[in-house]
ZATIKOL-85522 format. One record per residue (C-alpha): residue number from 1; x, y, z. Coordinates in steps of 0.1 Angstrom, whole numbers, m for minus. Layout:
<rs>
 num     x     y     z
 NUM     X     Y     Z
...
</rs>
This chain:
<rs>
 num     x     y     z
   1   110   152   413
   2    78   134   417
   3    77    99   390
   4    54    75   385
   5    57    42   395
   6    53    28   360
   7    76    23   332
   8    79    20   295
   9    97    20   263
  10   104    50   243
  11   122    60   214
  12   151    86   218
  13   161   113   198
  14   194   132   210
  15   195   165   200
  16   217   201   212
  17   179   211   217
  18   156   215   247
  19   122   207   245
  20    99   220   268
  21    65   207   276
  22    40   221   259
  23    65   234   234
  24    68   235   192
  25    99   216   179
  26   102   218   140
  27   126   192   127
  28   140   180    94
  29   142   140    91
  30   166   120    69
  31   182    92    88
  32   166    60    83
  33   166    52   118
  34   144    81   124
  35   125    81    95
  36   116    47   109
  37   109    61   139
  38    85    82   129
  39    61    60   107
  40    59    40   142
  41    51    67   163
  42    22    82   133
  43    13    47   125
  44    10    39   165
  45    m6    70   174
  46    25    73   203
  47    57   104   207
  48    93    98   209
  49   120   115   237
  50   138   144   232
  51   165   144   252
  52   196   170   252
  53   228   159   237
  54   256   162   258
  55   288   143   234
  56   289   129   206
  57   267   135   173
  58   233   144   165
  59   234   121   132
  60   257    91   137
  61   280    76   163
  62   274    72   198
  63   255   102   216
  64   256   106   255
  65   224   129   267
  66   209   137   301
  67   186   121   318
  68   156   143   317
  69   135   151   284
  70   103   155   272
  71    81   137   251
  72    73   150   213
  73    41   141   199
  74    38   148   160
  75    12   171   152
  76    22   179   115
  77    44   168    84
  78    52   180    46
  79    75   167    22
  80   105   199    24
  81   118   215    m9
  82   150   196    m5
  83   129   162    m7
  84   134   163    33
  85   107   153    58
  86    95   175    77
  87    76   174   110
  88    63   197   135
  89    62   183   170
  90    44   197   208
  91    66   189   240
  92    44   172   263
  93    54   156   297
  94    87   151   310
  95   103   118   319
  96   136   102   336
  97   154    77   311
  98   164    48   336
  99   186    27   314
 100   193    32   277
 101   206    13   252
 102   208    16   209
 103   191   m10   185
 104   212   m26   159
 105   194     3   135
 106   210    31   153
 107   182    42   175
 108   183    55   210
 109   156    34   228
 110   152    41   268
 111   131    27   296
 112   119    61   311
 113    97    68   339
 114    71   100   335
 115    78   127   357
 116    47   140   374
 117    37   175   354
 118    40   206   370
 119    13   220   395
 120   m14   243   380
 121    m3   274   399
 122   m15   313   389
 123    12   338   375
 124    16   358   408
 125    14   396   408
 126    52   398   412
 127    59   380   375
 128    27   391   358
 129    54   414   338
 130    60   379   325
 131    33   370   311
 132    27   404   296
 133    61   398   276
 134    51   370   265
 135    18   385   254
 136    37   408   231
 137    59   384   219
 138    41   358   212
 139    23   372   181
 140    60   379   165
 141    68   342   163
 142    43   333   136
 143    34   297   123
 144    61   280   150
 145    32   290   175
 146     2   287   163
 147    m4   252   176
 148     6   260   206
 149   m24   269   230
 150   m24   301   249
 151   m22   300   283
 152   m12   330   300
 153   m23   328   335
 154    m6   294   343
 155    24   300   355
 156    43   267   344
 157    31   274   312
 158    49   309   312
 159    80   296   326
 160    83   272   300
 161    77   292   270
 162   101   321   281
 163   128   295   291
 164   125   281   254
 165   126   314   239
 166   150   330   260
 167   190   332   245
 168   204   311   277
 169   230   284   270
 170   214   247   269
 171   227   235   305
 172   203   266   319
 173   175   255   293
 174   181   222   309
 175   177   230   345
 176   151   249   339
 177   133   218   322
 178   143   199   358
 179   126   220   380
 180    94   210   393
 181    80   245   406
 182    71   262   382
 183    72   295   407
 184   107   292   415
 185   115   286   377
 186    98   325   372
 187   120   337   402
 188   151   321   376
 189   139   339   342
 190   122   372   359
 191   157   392   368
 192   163   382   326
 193   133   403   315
 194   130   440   323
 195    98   455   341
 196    80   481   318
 197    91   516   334
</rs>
């Protein structure tokens, strides 16, 4: 895994999710420390991690998570029914958290280095049945993808959406996320999606 040389800061939120670049991620807010978070990260124009939980709570207590997540950037919010906030996030790049530590508020902060994105590589003949199932299905999902641009003949951007979509246990959502070619990571998902007869 190619990462740059440069670190920074970054808020971390644990959760038994994978986010994928590129990505939606709806979520319902109502911890302080996150509600926090996210006037910072509105008010500051920046995202937060999302990194996969792997003990402890999602609310509360001590979480341990991997090392590898993606970035969420907000793109919308509402006030929910229940008096909740709600925000709709996009995955964008991945990073490595290096160290990690929690503030005396609760939140997950992390020095993380970015992990260099994917190459841009062309859906090969072999897994254009791929993209055509994700053609189909795409339309299905309503308002959870409609700000998500379309972008059918890159094939990172196909492994990605199928992996996030796909009913696979988190660890294999999770190396997915960790792989860096995005045509081996179609040679993964293809044998999970039937060829149209």
């Amino acid at each position: 895994m190619s990462e740059s040389a440069a670190t920074r800061e970054l808020a971390l939120f644990p959760l038994n999710t994978v986010l994928f670049p590129g990505g939606p991620l709806p979520l319902r807010i109502f911890e302080t420390r996150y509600l926090d978070m996210v006037r910072a990260c509105m008010r500051e124009g920046r995202g937060f991690g999302v990194v996969l939980l792997e003990r402890g709570p999602e609310a509360g207590g001590t979480a341990q998570f991997v090392e590898v997540g993606t970035e969420a950037s907000i793109v919308d919010f509402t006030r929910l029914e229940d008096g909740l906030l709600g925000i709709t996030c996009i995955g964008r790049g991945r990073f490595r958290v290096l160290e990690a530590w929690r503030q005396d508020d609760g939140l997950n902060v992390g020095r993380v280095a970015d992990i260099e994105p994917d190459p841009t590589v062309a859906v090969p003949g072999e897994f254009e049945h791929l993209a055509d199932a994700l053609r189909r299905i795409l339309p299905e999902l309503g308002e959870l993808y409609a700000p998500v641009p379309r972008r059918f003949e890159d094939a990172a951007w196909v492994g990605h959406r199928l992996a996030e979509m796909l009913p696979l246990a988190t660890p294999e959502k999770q190396s997915l996320l960790e792989m860096c070619d995005p045509l081996a990571r179609l040679a993964v998902i293809a044998p999970l999606i039937k060829r149209p007869d």
